[in-house]
C-alpha positions as CSV (number, residue, x, y, z in Angstrom):
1,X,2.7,-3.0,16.4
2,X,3.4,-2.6,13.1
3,X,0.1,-4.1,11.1
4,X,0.1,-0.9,8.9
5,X,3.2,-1.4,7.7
6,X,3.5,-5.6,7.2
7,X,0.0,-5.2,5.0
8,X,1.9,-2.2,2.8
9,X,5.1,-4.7,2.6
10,X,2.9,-8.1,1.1
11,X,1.0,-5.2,-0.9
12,X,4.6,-4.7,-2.5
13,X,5.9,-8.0,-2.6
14,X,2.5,-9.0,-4.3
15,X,2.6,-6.4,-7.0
16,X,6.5,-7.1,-7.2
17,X,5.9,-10.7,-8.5
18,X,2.3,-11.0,-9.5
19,X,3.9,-10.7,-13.1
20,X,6.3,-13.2,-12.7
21,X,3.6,-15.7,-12.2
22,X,0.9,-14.4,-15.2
23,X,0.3,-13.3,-18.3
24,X,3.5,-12.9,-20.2
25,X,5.7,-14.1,-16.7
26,X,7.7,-11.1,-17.1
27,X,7.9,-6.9,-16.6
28,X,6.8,-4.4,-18.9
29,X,6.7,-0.7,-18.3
30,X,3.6,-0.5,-16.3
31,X,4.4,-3.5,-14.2
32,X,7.6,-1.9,-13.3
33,X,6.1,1.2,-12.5
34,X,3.3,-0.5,-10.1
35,X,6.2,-2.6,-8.6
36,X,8.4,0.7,-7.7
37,X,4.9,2.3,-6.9
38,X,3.9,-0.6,-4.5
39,X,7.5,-0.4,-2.7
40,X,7.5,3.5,-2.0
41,X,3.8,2.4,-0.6
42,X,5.9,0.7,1.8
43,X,8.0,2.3,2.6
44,X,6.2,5.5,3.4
45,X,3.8,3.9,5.5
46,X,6.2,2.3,7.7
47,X,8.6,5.6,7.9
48,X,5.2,8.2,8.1
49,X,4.8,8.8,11.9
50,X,1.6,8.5,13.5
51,X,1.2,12.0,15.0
52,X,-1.1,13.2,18.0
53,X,-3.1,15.4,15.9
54,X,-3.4,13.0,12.7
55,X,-3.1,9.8,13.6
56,X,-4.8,8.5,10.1
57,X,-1.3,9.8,7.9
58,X,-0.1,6.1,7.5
59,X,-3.9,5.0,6.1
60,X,-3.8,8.3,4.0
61,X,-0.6,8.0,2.5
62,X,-1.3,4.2,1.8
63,X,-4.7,5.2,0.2
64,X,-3.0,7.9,-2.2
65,X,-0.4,6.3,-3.4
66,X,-2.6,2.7,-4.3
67,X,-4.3,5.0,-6.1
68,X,-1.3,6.5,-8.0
69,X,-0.7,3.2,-8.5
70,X,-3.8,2.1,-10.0
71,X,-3.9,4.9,-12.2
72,X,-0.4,4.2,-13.5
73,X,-1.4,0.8,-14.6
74,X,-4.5,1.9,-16.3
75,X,-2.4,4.9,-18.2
76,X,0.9,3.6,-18.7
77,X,-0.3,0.0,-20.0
78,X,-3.4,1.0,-22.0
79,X,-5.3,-2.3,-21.9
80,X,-6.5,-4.1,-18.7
81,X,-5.9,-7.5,-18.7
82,X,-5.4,-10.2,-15.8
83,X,-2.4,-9.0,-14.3
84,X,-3.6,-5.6,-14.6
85,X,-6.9,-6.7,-13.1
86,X,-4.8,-8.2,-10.2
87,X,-2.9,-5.1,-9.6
88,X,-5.9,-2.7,-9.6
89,X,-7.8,-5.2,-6.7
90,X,-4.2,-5.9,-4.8
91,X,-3.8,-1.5,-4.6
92,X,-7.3,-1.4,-3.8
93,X,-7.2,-4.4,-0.5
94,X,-3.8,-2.8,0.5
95,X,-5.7,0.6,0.7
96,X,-8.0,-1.2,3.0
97,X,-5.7,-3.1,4.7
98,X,-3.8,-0.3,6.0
99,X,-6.2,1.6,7.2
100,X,-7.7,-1.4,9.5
101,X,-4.6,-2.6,10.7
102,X,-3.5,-1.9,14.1
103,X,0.0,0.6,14.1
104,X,1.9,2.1,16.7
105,X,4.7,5.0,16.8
106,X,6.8,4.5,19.7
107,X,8.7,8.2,18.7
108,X,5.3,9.5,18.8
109,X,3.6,7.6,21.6
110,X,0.6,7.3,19.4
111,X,-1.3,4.5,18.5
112,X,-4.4,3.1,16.6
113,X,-6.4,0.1,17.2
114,X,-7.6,-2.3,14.6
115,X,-10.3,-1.4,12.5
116,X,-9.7,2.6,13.8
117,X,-7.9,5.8,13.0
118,X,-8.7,6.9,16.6
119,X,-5.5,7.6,18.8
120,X,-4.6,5.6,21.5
121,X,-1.5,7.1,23.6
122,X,0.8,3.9,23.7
């Protein structure tokens, strides 16, 4: 089951070409940020282990760092336009996605159910 980490990989594959296809159809500083942001989102939430005793660390580190990368879009790029506007709600439905979706640890034996941060033993 990995649901956490699929919905953190079309999180970054979104922000990576979201500004290929508006505004000026190419990077600028912020956008590269967001995209480098966006794949570090994924993958620390597909190589965060779900633990015993913390079995929300993939929905927390997805969370933290869509919020990093909100705020680097906001900061680094100054003005909020479309693409930026598409960014901010893409970090923000990736930070819900990941916590809803189902993941498993098989290292770990731990898992969560969709919609839950409660641990299952796989």
């Amino acid at each position: 089951m990995y649901g956490k980490s699929i919905i953190a990989f079309l999180y970054a594959a979104f922000t990576g070409f979201a500004p290929l296809w508006t505004g000026d159809h190419r990077y600028d500083a912020a956008e590269g940020v967001a995209t480098a942001i966006a794949v570090v989102t994924a993958a620390a939430v597909y190589l965060v282990p779900l633990a015993p005793g913390a079995p929300w660390t993939k929905s927390v580190v997805g969370f933290l760092l869509a919020g990093l990368n909100v705020a680097a879009v906001v900061i680094l790029d100054g003005v909020i336009d479309v693409p930026e506007w598409l960014m901010i709600v893409t970090a923000a439905l990736a930070a819900v996605g990941i916590q809803v979706a189902p993941a498993e640890s098989p290292v770990t034996g731990v898992a969560v159910g969709v919609g839950s941060d409660q641990a299952v033993r796989a």
